[in-house]
C-alpha positions as CSV (number, residue, x, y, z in Angstrom):
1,X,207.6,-104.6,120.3
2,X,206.1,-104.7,116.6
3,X,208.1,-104.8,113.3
4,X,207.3,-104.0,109.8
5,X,206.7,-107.6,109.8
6,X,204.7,-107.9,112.8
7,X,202.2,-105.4,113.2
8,X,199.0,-104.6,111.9
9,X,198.5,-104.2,108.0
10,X,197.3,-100.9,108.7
11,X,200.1,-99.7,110.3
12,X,202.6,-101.1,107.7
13,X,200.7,-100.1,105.1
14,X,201.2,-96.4,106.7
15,X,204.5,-97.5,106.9
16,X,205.2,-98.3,103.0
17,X,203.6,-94.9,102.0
18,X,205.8,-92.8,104.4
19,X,208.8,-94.6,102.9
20,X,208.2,-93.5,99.5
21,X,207.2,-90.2,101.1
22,X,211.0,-89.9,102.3
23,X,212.1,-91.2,98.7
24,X,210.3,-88.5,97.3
25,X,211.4,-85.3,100.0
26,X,207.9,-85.4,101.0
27,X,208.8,-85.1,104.9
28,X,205.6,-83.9,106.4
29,X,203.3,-86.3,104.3
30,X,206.3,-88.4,106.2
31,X,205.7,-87.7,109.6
32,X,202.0,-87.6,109.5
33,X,202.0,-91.3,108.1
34,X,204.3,-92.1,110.7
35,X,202.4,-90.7,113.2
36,X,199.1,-92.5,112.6
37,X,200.9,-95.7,112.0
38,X,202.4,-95.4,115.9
39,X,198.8,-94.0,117.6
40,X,197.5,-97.5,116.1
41,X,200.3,-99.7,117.7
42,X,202.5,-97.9,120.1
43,X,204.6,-100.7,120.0
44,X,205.7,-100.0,116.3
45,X,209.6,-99.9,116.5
46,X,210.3,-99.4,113.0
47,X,208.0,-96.8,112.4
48,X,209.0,-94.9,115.8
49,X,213.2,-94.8,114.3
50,X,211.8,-93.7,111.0
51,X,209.7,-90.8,112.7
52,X,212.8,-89.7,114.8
53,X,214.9,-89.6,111.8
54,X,212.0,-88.2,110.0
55,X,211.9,-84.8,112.4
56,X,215.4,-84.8,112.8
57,X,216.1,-83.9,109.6
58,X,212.5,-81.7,109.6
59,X,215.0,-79.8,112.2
60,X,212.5,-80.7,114.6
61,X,215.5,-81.7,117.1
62,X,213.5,-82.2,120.7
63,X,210.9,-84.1,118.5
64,X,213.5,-86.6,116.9
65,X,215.4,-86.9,120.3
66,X,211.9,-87.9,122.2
67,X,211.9,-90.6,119.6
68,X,214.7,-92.0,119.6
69,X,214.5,-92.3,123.0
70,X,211.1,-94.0,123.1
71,X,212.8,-96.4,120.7
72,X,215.6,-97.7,123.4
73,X,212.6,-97.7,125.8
74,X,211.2,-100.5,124.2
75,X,213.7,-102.4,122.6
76,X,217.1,-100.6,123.4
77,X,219.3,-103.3,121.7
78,X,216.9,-103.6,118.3
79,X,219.2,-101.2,116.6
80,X,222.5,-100.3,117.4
81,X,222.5,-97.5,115.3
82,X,219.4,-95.6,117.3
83,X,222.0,-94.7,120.1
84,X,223.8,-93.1,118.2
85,X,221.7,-91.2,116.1
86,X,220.7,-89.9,119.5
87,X,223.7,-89.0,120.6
88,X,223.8,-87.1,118.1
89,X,220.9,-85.5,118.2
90,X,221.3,-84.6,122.0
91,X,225.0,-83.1,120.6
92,X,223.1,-80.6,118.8
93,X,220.7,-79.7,121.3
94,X,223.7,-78.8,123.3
95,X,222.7,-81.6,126.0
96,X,226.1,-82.9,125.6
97,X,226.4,-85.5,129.1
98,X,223.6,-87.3,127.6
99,X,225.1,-86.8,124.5
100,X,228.2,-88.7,126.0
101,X,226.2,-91.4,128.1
102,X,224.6,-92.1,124.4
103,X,227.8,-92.5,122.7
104,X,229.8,-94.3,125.1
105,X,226.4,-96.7,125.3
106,X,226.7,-97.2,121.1
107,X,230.6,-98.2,121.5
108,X,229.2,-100.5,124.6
109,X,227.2,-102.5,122.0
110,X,230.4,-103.1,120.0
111,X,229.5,-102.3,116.7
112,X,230.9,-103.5,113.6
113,X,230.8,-100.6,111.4
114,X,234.1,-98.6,112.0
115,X,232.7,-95.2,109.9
116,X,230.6,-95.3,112.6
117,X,232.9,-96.4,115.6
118,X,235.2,-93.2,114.5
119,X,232.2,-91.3,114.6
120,X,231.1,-91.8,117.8
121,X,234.8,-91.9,119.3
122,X,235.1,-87.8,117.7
123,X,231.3,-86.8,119.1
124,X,232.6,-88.3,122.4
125,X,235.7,-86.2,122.2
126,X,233.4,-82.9,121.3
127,X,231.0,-83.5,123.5
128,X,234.1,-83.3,126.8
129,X,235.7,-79.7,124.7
130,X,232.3,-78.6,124.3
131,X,230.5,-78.7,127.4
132,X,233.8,-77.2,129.1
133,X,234.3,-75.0,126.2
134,X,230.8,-73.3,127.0
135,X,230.7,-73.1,130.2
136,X,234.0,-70.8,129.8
137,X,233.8,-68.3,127.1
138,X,236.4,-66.5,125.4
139,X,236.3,-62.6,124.6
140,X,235.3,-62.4,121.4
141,X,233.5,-59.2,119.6
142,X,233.9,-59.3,115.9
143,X,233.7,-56.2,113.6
144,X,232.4,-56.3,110.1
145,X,234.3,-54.4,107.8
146,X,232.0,-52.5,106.1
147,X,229.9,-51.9,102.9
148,X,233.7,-50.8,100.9
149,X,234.7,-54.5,101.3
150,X,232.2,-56.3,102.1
151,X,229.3,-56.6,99.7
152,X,226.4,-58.9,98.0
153,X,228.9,-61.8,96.6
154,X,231.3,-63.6,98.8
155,X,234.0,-62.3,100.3
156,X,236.9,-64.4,102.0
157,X,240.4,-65.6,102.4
158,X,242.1,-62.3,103.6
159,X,245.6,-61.6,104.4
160,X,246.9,-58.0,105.8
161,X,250.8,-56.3,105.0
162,X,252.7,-56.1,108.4
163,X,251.5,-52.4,108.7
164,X,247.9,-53.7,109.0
165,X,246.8,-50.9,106.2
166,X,246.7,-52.7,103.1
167,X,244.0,-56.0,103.0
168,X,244.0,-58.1,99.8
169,X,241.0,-60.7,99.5
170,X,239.2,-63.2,97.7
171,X,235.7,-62.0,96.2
172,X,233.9,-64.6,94.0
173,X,231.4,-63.0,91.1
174,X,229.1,-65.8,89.4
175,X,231.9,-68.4,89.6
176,X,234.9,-66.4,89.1
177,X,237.1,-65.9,91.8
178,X,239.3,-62.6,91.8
179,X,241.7,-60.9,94.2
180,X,240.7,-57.5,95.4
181,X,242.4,-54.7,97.5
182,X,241.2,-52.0,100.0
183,X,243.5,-49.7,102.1
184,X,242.9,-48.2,105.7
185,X,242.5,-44.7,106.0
186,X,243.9,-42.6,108.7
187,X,240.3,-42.5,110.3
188,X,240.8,-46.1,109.8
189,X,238.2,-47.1,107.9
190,X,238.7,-48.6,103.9
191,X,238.8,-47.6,100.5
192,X,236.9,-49.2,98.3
193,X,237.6,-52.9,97.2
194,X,239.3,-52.8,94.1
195,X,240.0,-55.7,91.6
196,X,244.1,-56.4,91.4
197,X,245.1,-55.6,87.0
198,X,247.6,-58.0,85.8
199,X,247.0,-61.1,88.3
200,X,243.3,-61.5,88.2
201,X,242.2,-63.3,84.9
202,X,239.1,-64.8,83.6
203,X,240.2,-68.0,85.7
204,X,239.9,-68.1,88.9
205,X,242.5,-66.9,91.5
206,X,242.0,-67.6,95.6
207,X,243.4,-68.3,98.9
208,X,246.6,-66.0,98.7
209,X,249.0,-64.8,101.0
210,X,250.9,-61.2,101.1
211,X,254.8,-60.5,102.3
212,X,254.6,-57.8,105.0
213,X,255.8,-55.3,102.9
214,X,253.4,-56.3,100.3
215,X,255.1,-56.6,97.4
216,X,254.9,-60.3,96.4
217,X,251.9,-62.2,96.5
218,X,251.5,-66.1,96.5
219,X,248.3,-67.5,95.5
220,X,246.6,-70.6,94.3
221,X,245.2,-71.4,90.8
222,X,243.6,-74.3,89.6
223,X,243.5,-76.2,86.2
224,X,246.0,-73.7,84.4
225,X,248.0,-74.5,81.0
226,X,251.6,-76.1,82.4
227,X,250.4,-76.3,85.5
228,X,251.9,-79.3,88.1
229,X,248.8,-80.6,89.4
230,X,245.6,-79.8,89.9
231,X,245.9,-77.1,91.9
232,X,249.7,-74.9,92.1
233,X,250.9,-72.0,93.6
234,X,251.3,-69.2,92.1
235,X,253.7,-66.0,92.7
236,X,254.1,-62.3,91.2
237,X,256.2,-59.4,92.6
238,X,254.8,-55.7,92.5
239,X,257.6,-53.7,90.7
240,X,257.8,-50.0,89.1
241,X,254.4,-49.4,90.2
242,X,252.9,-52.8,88.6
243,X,252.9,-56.5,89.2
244,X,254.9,-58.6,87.1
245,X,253.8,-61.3,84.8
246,X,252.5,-64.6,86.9
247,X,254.3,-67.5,87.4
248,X,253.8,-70.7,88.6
249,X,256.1,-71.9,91.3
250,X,257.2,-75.1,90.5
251,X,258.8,-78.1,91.9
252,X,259.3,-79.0,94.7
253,X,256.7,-76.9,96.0
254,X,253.8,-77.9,93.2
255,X,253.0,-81.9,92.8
256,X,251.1,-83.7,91.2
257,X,248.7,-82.9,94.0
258,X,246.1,-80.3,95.5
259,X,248.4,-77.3,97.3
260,X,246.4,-74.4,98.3
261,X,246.4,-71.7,101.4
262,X,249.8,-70.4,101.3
263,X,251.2,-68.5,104.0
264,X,254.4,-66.8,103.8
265,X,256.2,-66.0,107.0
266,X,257.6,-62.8,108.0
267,X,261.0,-62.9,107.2
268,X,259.7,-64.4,103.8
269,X,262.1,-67.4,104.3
270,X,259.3,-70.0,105.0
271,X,256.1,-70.7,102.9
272,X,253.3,-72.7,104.8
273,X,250.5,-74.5,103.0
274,X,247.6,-77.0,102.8
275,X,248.1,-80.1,100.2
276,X,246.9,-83.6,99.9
277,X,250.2,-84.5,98.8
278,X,251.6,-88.3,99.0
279,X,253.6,-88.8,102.4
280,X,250.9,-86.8,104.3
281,X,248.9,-87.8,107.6
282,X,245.7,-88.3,105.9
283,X,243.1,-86.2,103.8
284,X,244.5,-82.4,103.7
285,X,247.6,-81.4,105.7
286,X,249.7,-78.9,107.5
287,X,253.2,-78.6,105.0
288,X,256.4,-75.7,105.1
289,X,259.0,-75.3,102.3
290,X,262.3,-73.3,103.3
291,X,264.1,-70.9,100.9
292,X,267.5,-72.2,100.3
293,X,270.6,-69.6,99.8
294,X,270.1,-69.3,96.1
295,X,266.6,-68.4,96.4
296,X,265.2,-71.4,95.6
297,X,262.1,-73.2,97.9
298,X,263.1,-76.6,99.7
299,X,261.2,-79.9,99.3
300,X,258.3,-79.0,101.7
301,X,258.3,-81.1,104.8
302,X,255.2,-82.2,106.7
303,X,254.4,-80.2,109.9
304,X,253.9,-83.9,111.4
305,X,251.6,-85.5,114.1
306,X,251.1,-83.1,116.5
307,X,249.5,-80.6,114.0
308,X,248.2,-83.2,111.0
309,X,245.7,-85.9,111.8
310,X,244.0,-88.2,109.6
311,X,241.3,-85.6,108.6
312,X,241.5,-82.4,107.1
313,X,244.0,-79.3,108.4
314,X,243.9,-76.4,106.3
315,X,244.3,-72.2,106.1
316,X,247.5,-71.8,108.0
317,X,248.7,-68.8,108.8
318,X,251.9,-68.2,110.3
319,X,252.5,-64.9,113.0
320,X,255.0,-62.6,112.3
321,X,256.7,-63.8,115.0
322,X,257.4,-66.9,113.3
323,X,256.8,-69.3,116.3
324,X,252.7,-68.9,116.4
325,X,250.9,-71.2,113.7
326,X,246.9,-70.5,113.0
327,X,245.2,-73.3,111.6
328,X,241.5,-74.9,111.1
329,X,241.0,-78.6,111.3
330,X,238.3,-80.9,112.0
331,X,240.4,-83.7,113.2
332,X,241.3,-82.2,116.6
333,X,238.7,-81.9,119.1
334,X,236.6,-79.1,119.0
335,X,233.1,-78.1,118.9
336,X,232.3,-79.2,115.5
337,X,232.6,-79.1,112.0
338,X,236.5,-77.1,111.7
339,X,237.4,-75.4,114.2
340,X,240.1,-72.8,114.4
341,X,243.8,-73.8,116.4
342,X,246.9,-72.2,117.4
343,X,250.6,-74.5,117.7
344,X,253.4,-72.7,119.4
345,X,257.2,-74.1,118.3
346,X,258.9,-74.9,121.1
347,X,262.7,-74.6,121.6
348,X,263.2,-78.1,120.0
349,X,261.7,-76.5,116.6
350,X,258.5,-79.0,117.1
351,X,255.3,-77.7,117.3
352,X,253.3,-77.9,120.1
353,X,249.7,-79.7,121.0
354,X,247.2,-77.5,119.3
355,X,244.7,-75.1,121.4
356,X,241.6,-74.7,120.3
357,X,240.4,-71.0,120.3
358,X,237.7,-71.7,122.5
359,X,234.0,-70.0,121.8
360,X,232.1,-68.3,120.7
361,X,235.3,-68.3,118.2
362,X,234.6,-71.9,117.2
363,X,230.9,-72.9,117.0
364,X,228.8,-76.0,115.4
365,X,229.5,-74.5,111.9
C-alpha cells in the first residue's frame, strides 16, 4: 500500500487540496479530489480513510462503510482507528453483527487511547440490546396533542395532576423559557396552552414537576439573584385562586451545583432530581431528598450504582405508586444516544437493574 509519502505526486498533490477542502467544509470538492487521487493509485491508503470519513459525514453511510472496508483489505493493521470508525458506521446502518465483529476486532489491536476503548466497549454493548431490541418490538403508538398545545416553538418537559386533566409544560419563545397550562375537556381534548401569571418571568423557568392535586409546583431556574448554584429549585403553592410568591428552596436541596428535573412523588413526601453535585457517580445523576416531620427536605441521597453510572442520568419521574422510577440515561445500554429506563424498588428499598423500554420507544436519537 501507498502513503502520503509514497505515492505518486499527483495523487498527493490531490491529496493536499482535499485536505484543505475538509478545513474549509468543502466536502464534495473533498470527495471528488479524493476520488481521482485513488483511480490513479488504488493502493492509496491515506486517501482511501480520508474518502470514507469524507462520505461518512456527507451521510453517504454505505459509501464510507465500502471504504473503510477496502482500507482493512489492504493494510488492516495501518490504522487502528479505521476499525472502529467502521464499526461505527455499520452501527448506524443497523448491520450491527458486523458492527460487533468490527469492535471486538479494534479492542483485539489493543489500543492505547482509552476515550476510544470506552467507546467501543458501549457500541459493543448497543450493538447486543439493539439487534435483540429490534427484532422484538414493543407496542408503541404515540398521539400528538394537538394544535392547543403544541405549536411553532418548542414545547417539552410535561408533567400531568393525578387526575390526568390538568398538563403544565415548558414552551420556549426566542430564548425565554415559560411554563404553560392546558386542561382536558370532557370530550378529552385541551384548552388552549396558557402562560402560568405570577411564576413565569422574563427569566427563564423549565423542567418542573406538579403535586397530584396540583397545587404546588417545583421547578428549576438558573442564574437568579440569591440563588445556591447555578441552577436551584424552585417552589410556589397555588392558594385563594393564585400562586404565591416564588421561592427558592434552599439547602440541603440546592448546592453549589447544577439540580434540575424535579419530580415530586405522590404522597409529596419524596422529591427526585438530576444534579451534578459532589459525591455523585459521574457526570449528571439520579438523587431523592425526603421531607422530614417539620416539613423540611432531607440532605438528598444518591439513588446509587444500580441506577447512576459514570455518564449522564437525567428526567426522573417517579409513579404514583412510589416504587416505579422513569428515567433517561446514556450510560446503560440501549440503542443510542439516551434512552428511556424504568427501576422498580424492591422490598429491600434498593432499586432494581434498569429496563430499557425497548423500541421503537428508544431509537438512535
Amino acid at each position: 500500500f501507498n502513503t502520503v509519502k509514497t505515492t505518486n505526486a499527483r495523487s498527493a498533490k490531490d491529496y493536499e487540496r482535499a485536505m484543505t477542502m475538509i478545513e474549509l467544509g468543502q466536502l464534495e470538492e473533498a470527495n471528488n479530489l479524493l476520488s481521482r487521487a485513488i483511480k490513479v493509485d488504488s493502493l492509496f491508503i491515506d486517501a482511501i480513510i480520508q474518502l470514507a470519513g469524507v462520505r461518512h459525514d456527507q451521510g453517504q453511510l454505505a459509501g464510507a462503510e465500502q471504504q473503510f472496508e477496502k482500507a482493512l483489505q489492504i493494510a488492516p493493521g495501518y490504522r487502528k482507528t479505521v476499525w472502529l470508525q467502521l464499526g461505527l458506521t455499520e452501527w448506524r446502518l443497523d448491520k450491527f453483527d458486523e458492527a460487533e465483529d468490527h469492535f471486538k476486532g479494534f479492542l483485539a489491536l489493543d489500543p492505547s487511547n482509552e476515550q476510544d476503548i470506552a467507546l467501543a466497549k458501549g457500541y459493543l454493548a448497543k450493538c447486543a440490546f439493539s439487534a435483540s431490541a429490534m427484532r422484538n418490538p414493543v407496542p408503541f403508538q404515540p398521539r400528538k396533542l394537538g394544535p392547543e398545545v403544541n405549536t411553532d416553538n418548542d414545547e417539552y418537559l410535561p408533567s400531568l395532576t393525578a387526575d390526568a386533566k390538568t398538563l403544565i409544560f415548558t414552551r420556549v419563545i426566542g430564548n425565554d423559557e415559560n411554563f404553560y397550562l392546558s386542561q382536558q375537556t370532557p370530550e378529552g381534548n385541551w384548552t388552549s396552552a396558557s402562560p402560568i401569571d405570577r411564576v413565569n418571568t422574563p427569566e427563564n423557568e423549565g423542567a418542573q414537576t406538579v403535586s397530584p392535586d396540583g397545587r404546588r409546583l417545583i421547578f428549576t431556574a438558573c442564574n437568579r439573584p440569591g440563588g445556591v448554584g447555578k441552577c436551584d429549585l424552585y417552589v410556589t403553592e397555588y392558594q385563594n385562586g393564585q400562586w404565591t410568591p416564588v421561592r427558592n428552596m434552599g439547602e440541603p436541596v440546592n448546592s453549589g451545583a447544577w439540580e434540575s428535573q424535579p419530580s415530586l412523588s405522590g404522597d409529596g413526601n419524596a422529591l427526585f432530581f438530576a444534579a451534578n453535585r459532589s459525591g455523585g457517580k459521574g457526570g449528571k445523576d439520579l438523587w431523592v431528598s425526603n421531607r422530614l416531620a417539620d416539613g423540611s427536605w432531607a440532605v438528598p441521597q444518591n439513588l446509587g450504582d444500580s441506577l447512576n453510572t459514570g455518564r449522564d442520568e437525567q428526567g426522573p419521574f417517579i409513579h404514583p405508586d412510589g416504587q416505579t422510577l422513569y428515567f433517561m440515561s446514556d450510560g446503560h445500554p440501549g440503542m443510542g444516544g439516551a434512552d428511556i429506563f424504568f427501576s422498580r424498588k424492591g422490598v429491600d428499598g434498593a432499586w432494581g437493574k434498569p429496563v430499557n423500554m425497548g423500541y421503537p420507544i428508544n431509537s438512535k436519537s
